[in-house]
C-alpha atoms as a printed R data frame, in Angstrom:
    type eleno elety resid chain resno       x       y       z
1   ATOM     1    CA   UNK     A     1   4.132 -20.530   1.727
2   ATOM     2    CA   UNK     A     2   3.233 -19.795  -2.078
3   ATOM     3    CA   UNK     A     3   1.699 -16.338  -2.556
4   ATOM     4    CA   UNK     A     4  -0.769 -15.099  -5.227
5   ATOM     5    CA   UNK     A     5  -0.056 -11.531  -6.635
6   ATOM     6    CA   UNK     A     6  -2.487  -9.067  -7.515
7   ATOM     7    CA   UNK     A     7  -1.441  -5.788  -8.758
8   ATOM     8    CA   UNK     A     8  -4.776  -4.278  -9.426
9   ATOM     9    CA   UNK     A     9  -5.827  -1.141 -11.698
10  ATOM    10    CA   UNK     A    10  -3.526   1.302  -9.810
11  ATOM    11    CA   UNK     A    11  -0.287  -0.916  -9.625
12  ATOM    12    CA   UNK     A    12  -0.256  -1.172 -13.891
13  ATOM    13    CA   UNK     A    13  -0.872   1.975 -14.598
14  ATOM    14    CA   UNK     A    14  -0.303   5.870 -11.733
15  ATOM    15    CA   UNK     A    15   1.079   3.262  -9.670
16  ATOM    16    CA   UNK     A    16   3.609   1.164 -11.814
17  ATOM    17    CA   UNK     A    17   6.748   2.637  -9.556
18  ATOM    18    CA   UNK     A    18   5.070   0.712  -6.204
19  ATOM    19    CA   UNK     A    19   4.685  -3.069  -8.518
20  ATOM    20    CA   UNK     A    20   8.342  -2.058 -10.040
21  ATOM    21    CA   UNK     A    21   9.547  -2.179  -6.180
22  ATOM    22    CA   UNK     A    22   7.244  -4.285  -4.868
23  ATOM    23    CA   UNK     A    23   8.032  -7.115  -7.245
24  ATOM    24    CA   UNK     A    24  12.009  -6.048  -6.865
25  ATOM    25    CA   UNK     A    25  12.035  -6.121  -3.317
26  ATOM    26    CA   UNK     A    26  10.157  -9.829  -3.041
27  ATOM    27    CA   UNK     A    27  12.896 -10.791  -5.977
28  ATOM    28    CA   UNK     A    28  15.519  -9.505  -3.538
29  ATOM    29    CA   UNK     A    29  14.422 -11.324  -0.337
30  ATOM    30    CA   UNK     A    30  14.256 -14.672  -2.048
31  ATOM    31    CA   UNK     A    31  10.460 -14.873  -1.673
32  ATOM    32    CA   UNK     A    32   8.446 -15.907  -5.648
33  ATOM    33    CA   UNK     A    33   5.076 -14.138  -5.693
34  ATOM    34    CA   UNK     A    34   3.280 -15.395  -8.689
35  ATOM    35    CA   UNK     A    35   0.624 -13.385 -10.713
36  ATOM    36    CA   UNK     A    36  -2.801 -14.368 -10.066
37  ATOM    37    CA   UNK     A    37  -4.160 -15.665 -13.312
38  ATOM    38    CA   UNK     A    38  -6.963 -13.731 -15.048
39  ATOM    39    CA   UNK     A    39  -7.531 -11.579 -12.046
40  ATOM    40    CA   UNK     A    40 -10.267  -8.779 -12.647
41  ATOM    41    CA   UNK     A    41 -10.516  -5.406 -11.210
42  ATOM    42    CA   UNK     A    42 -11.789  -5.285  -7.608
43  ATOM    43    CA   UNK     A    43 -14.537  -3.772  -8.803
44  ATOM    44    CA   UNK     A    44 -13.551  -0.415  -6.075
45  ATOM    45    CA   UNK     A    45 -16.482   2.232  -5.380
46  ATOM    46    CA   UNK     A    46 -18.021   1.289  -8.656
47  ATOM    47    CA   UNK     A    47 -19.644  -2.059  -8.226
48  ATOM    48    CA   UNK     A    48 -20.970  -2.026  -5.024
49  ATOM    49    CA   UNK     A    49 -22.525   1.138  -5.787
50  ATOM    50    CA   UNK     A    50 -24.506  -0.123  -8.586
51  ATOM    51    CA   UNK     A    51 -25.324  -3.557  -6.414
52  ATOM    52    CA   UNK     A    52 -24.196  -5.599  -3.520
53  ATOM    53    CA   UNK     A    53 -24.396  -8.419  -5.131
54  ATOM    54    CA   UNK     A    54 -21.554  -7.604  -7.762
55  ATOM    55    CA   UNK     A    55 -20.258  -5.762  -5.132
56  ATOM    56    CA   UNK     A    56 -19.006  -9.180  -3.242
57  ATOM    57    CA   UNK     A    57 -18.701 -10.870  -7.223
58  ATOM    58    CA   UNK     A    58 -16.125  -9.017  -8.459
59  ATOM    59    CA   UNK     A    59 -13.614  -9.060  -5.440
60  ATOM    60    CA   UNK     A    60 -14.587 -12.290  -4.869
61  ATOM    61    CA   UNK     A    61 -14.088 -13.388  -8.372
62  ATOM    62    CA   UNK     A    62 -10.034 -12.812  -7.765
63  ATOM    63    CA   UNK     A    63 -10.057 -14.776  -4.281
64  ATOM    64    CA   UNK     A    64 -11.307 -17.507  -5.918
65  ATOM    65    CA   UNK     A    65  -9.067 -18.247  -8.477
66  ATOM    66    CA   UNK     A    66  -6.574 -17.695  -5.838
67  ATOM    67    CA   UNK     A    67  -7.915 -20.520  -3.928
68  ATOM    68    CA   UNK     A    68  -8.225 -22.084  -7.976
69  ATOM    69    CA   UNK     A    69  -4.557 -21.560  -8.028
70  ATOM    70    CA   UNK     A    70  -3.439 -23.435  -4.551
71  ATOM    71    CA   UNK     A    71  -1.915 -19.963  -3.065
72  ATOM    72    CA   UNK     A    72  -1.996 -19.848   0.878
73  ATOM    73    CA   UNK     A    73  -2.115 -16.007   1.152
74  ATOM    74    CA   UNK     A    74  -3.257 -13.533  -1.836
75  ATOM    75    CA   UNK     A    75  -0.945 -10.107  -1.499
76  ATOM    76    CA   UNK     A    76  -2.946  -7.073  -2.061
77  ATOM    77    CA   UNK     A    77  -0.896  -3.766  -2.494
78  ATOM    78    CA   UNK     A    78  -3.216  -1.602  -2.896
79  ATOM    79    CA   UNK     A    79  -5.192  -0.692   0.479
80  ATOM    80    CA   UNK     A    80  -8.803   0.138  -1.528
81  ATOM    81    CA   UNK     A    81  -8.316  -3.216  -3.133
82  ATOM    82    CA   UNK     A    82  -7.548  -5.168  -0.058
83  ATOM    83    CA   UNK     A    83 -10.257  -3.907   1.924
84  ATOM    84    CA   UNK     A    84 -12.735  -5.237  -1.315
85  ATOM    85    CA   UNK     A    85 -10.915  -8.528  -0.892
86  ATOM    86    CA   UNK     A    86 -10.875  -8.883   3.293
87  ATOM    87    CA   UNK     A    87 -15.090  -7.446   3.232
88  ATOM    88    CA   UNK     A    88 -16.580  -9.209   0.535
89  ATOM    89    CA   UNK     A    89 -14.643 -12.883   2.157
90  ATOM    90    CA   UNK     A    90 -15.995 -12.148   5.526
91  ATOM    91    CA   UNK     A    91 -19.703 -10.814   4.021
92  ATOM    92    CA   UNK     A    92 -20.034 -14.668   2.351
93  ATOM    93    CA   UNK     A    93 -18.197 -16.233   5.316
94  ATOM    94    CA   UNK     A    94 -21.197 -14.567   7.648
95  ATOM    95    CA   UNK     A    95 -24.018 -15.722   5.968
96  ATOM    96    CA   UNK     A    96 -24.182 -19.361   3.681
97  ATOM    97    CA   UNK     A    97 -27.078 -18.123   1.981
98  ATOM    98    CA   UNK     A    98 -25.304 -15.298   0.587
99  ATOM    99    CA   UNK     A    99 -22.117 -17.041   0.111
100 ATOM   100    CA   UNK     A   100 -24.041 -19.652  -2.433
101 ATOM   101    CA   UNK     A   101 -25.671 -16.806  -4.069
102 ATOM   102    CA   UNK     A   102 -22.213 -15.386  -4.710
103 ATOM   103    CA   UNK     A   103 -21.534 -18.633  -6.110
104 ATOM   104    CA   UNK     A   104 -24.000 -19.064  -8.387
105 ATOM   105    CA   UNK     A   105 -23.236 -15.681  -9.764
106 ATOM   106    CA   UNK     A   106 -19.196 -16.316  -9.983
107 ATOM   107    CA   UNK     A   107 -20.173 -19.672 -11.776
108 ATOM   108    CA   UNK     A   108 -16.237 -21.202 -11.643
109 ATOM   109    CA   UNK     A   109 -17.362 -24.233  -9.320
110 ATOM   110    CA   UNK     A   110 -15.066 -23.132  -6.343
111 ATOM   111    CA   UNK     A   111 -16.939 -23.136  -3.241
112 ATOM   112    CA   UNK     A   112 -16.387 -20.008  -1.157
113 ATOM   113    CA   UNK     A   113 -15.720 -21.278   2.735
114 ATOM   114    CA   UNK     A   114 -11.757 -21.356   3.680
115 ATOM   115    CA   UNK     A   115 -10.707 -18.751   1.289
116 ATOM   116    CA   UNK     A   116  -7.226 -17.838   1.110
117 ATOM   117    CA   UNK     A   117  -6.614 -14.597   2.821
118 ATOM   118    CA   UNK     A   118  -5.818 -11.801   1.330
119 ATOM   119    CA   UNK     A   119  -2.956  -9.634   2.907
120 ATOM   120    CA   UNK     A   120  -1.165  -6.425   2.345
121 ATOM   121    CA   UNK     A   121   3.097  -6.416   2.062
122 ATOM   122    CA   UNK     A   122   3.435  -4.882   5.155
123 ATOM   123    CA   UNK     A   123   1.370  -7.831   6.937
124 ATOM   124    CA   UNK     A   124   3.928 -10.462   5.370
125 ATOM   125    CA   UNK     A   125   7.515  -8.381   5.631
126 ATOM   126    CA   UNK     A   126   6.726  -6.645   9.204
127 ATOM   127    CA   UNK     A   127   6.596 -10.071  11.114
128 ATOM   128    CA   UNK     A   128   9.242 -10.904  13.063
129 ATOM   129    CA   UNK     A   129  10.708 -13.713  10.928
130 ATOM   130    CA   UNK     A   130  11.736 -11.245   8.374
131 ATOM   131    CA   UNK     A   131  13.864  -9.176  10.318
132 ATOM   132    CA   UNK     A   132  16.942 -10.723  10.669
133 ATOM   133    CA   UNK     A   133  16.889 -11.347   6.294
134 ATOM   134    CA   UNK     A   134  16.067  -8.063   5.947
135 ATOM   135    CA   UNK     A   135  19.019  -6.850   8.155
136 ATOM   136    CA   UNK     A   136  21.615  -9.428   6.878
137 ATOM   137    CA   UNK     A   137  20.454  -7.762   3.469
138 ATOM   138    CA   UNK     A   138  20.975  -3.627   4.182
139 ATOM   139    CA   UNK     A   139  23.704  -2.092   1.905
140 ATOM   140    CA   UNK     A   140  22.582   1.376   2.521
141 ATOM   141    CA   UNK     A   141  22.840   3.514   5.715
142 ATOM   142    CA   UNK     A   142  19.630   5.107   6.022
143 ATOM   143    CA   UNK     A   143  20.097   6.985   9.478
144 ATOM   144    CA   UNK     A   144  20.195   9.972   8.445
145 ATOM   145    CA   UNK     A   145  17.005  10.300   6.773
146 ATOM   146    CA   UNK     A   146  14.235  11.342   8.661
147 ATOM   147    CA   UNK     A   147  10.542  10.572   7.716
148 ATOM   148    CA   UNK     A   148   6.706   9.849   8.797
149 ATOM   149    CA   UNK     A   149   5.083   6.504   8.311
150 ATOM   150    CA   UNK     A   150   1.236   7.265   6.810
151 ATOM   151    CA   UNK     A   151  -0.641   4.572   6.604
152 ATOM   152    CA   UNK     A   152  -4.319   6.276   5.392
153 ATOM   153    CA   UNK     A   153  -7.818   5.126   5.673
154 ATOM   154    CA   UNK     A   154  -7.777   1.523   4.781
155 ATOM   155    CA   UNK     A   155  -4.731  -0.844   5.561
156 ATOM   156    CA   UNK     A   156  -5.695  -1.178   9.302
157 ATOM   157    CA   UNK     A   157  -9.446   0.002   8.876
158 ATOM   158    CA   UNK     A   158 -11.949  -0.980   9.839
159 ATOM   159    CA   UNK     A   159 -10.409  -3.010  12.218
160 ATOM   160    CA   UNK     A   160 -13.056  -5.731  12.258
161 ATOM   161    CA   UNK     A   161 -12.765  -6.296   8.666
162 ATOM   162    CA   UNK     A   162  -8.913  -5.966   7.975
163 ATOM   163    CA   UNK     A   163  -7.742  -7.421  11.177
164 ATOM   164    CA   UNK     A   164  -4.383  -6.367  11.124
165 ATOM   165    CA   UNK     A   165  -2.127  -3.876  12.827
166 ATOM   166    CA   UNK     A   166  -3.413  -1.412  15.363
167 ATOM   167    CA   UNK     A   167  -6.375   0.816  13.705
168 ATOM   168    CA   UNK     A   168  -5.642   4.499  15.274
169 ATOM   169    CA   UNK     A   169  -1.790   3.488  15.528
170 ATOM   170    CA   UNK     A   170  -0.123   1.269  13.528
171 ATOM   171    CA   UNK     A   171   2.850  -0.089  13.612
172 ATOM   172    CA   UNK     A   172   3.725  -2.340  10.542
173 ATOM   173    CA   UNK     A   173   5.833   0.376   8.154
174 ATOM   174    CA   UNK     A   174   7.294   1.898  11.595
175 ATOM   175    CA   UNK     A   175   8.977  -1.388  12.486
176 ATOM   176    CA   UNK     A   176  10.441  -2.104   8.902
177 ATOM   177    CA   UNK     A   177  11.933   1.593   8.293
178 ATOM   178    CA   UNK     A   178  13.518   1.312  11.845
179 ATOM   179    CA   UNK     A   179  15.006  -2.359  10.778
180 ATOM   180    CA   UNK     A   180  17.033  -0.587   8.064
181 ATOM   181    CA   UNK     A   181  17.793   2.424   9.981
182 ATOM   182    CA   UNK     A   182  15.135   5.459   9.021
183 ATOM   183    CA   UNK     A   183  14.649   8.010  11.922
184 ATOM   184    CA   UNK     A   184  10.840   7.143  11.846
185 ATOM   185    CA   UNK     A   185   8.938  10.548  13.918
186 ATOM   186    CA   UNK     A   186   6.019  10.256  15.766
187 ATOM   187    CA   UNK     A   187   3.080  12.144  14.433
188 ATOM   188    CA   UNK     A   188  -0.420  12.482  14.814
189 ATOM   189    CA   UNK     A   189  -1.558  11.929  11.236
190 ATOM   190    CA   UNK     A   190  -0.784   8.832  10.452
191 ATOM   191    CA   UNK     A   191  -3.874   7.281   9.850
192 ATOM   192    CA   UNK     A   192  -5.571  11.045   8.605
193 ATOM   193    CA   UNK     A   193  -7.344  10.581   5.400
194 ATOM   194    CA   UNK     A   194  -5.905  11.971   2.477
195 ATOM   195    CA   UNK     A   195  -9.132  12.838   0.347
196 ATOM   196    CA   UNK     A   196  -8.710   9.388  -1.717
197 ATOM   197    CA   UNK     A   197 -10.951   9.394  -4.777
198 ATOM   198    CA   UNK     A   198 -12.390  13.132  -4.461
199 ATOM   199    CA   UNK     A   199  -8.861  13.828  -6.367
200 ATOM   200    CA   UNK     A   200 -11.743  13.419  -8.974
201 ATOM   201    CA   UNK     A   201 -14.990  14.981  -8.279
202 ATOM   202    CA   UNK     A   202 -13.760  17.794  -5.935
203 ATOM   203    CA   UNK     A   203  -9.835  18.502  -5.564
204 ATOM   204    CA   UNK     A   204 -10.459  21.140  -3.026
205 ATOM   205    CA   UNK     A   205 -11.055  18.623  -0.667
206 ATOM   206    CA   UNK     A   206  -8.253  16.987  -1.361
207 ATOM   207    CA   UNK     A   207  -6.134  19.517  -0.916
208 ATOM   208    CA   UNK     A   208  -7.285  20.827   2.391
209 ATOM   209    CA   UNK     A   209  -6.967  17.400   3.915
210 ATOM   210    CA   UNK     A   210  -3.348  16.996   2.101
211 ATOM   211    CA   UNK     A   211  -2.150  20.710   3.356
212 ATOM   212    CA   UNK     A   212  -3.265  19.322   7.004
213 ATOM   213    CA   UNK     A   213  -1.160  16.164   6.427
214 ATOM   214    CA   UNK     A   214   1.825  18.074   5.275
215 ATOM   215    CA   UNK     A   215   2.034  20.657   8.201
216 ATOM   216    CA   UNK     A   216   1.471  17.761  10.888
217 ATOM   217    CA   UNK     A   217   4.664  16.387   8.789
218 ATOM   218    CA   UNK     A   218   6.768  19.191   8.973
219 ATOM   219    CA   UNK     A   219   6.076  20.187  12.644
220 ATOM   220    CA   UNK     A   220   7.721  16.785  13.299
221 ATOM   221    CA   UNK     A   221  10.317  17.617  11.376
222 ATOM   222    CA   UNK     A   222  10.012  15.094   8.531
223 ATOM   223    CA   UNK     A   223  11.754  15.087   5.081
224 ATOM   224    CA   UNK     A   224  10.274  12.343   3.223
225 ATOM   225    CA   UNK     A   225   6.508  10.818   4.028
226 ATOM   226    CA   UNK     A   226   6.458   6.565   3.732
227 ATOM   227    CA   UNK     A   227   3.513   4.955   2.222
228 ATOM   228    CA   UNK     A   228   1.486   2.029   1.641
229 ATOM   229    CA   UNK     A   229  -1.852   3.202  -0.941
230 ATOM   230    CA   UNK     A   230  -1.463   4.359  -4.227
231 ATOM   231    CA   UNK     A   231  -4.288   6.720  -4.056
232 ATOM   232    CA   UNK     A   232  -2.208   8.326  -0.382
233 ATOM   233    CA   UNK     A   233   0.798   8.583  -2.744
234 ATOM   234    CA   UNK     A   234  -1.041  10.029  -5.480
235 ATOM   235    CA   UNK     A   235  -2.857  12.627  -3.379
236 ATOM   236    CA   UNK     A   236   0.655  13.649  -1.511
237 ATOM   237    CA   UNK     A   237   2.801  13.433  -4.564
238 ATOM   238    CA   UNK     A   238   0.726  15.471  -7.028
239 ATOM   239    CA   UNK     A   239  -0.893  18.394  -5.306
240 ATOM   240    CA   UNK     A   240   2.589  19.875  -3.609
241 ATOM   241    CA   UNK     A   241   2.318  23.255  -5.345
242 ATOM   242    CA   UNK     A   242  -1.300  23.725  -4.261
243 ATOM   243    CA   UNK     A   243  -0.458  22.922  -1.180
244 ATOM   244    CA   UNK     A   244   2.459  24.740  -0.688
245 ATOM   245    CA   UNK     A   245   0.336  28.044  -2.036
246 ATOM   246    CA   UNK     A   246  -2.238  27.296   0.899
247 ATOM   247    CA   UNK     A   247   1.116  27.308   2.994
248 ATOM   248    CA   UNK     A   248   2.857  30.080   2.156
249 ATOM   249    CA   UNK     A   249   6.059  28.367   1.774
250 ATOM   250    CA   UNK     A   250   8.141  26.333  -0.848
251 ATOM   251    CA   UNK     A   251   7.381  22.433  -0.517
252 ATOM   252    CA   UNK     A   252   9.125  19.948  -2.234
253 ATOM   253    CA   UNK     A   253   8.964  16.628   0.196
254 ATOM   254    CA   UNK     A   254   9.715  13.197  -1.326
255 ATOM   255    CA   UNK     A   255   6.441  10.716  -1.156
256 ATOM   256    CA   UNK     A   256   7.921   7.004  -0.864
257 ATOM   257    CA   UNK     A   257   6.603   3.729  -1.129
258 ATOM   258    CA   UNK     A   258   7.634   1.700   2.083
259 ATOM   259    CA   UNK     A   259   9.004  -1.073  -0.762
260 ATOM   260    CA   UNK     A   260  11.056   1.563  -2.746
261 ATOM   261    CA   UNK     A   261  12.574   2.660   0.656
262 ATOM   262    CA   UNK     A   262  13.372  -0.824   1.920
263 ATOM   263    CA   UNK     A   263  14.865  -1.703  -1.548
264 ATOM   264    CA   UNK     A   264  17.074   1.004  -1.563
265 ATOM   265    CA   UNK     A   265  18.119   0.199   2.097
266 ATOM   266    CA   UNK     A   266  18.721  -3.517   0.415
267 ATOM   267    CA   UNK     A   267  20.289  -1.973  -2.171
268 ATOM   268    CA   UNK     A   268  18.282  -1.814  -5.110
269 ATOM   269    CA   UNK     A   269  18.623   0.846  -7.762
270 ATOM   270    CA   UNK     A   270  16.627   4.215  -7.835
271 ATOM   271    CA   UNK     A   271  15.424   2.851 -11.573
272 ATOM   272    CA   UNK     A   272  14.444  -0.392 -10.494
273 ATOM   273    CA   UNK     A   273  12.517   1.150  -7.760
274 ATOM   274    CA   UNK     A   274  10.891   3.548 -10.252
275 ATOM   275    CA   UNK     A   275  11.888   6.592  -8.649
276 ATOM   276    CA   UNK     A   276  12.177   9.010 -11.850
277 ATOM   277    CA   UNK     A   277   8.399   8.307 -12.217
278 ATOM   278    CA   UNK     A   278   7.559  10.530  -9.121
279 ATOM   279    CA   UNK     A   279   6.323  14.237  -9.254
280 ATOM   280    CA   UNK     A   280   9.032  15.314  -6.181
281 ATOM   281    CA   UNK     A   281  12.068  13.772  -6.901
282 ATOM   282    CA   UNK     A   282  13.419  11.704  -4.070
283 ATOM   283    CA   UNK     A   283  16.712  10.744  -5.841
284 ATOM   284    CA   UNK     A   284  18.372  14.038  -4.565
285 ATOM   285    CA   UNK     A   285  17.285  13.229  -1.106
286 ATOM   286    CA   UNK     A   286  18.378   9.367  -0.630
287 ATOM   287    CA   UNK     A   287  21.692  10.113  -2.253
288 ATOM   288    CA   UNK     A   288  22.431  12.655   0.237
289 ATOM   289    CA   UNK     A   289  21.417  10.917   3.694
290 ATOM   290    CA   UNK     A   290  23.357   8.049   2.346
291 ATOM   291    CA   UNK     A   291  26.526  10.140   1.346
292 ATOM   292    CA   UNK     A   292  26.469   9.135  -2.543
293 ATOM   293    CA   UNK     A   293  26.620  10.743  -5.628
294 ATOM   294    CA   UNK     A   294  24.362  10.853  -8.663
């Protein structure tokens, strides 16, 4: 299988800590992800917004120089961008006479039908092939630490565009934290929104969904919350002290990538895995459940 890579907007710049471990934890299960050439931004809320044309163009723009560069499967990180990716590919797949208008516009001579598809980590790492590497792999005992998978809006939804994992439960992150050992709770939020992109135009919002996310997280007794979006980490990582004013109480709870948690588990270093670029420090927390020292 060769696999195109495409960090996106997010991953090289709030984001870097999730490509750090992303790319670290690929490195460390022997599997070469190569960076899609010239790749574009997505184009996110902004293009479609001003038409659907270059709503479908710019996403489409990156599949097809996947499909330029021979890759069988185009990873995605970031949820917003791989919902672009997965809806503009099945827009031009429904209709040829929009696909060859999308064409026209893109201009690079690669026809549009049989596009690779794109695909999120989880979708690659959670299948059962990867389970007995990834156990053969563990260095770290991660049993003590107790946490709640949150997948957001966007990696399983809406179902008939994304196509993977169960919409209103899924199951990807659960079954890869309980393959290296995390006490992964059932909750009820897991696929709450967070607020996403009114971080920016009205925070309030943001918070009131986030302060809903953390007390469903704490009844369940969680200490850490596992991710998979770099706008859901954002959102839970950066607003803690509103939120814990809305509260009434103290909260400092580690927001993790599922790939900086799984590297650690493989044993990867908390600098390699970018964990000193987080608001809430989760250094403190990992080296206790696994019984280190700084």
């Amino acid at each position: 299988m060769k696999y195109g890579y495409y960090p996106g907007c997010s991953l090289e710049g709030i984001s870097a800590e999730y490509d750090d471990s992303i790319r670290s934890l690929f490195k460390r299960l022997d599997v070469t992800i190569e960076d899609l050439p010239g790749w574009i931004c997505c184009g996110t809320v902004a293009a479609p917004s001003m038409s659907r044309l270059l709503g479908l163009a710019t996403p489409l723009w990156n599949v097809a120089r996947a499909k330029q560069a021979g890759y069988d499967q185009l990873i995605a990180p970031c949820s917003a961008c791989l919902y672009h990716f997965k809806h503009a590919a099945q827009q031009v797949a429904e209709s040829p006479a929009l696909r060859a208008e999308v064409e026209a516009v893109l201009a690079l001579g690669v026809p549009l039908a049989s596009l690779p598809p794109t695909v999120h980590p989880l979708e690659i790492l959670s299948a059962d092939a990867f389970e007995s590497r990834i156990n053969q792999l563990v260095q770290r005992d991660l049993s003590a630490l107790k946490a709640v998978c949150y997948y957001g809006c966007h990696i399983s939804r809406p179902a008939k565009v994304m196509q993977f994992d169960d919409p209103e439960n899924p199951q990807s992150m659960d079954r890869l934290m309980k393959w290296v050992g995390v006490q992964v709770l059932d909750w009820p939020s897991k696929v709450d929104c967070c607020g996403a992109h009114f971080s920016l135009i009205k925070p309030g919002i943001v918070v009131d969904l986030c302060t809903r996310l953390f007390e469903s997280a704490l009844e369940a007794g969680a200490e850490a919350i596992i991710v998979g979006c770099p706008m859901c980490h954002a959102n839970l990582d950066t607003r803690q002290d509103e939120i814990a004013a809305k509260l009434g109480r103290p909260l400092n709870m580690p927001v993790l990538y599922f790939s900086q948690v799984l590297g650690f588990a493989l044993g990867l270093s908390p600098d390699v895995l970018g964990f000193k670029k987080h608001i809430v420090d989760p250094v403190p927390l990992m080296l206790e459940k696994c019984h280190l020292s700084a």
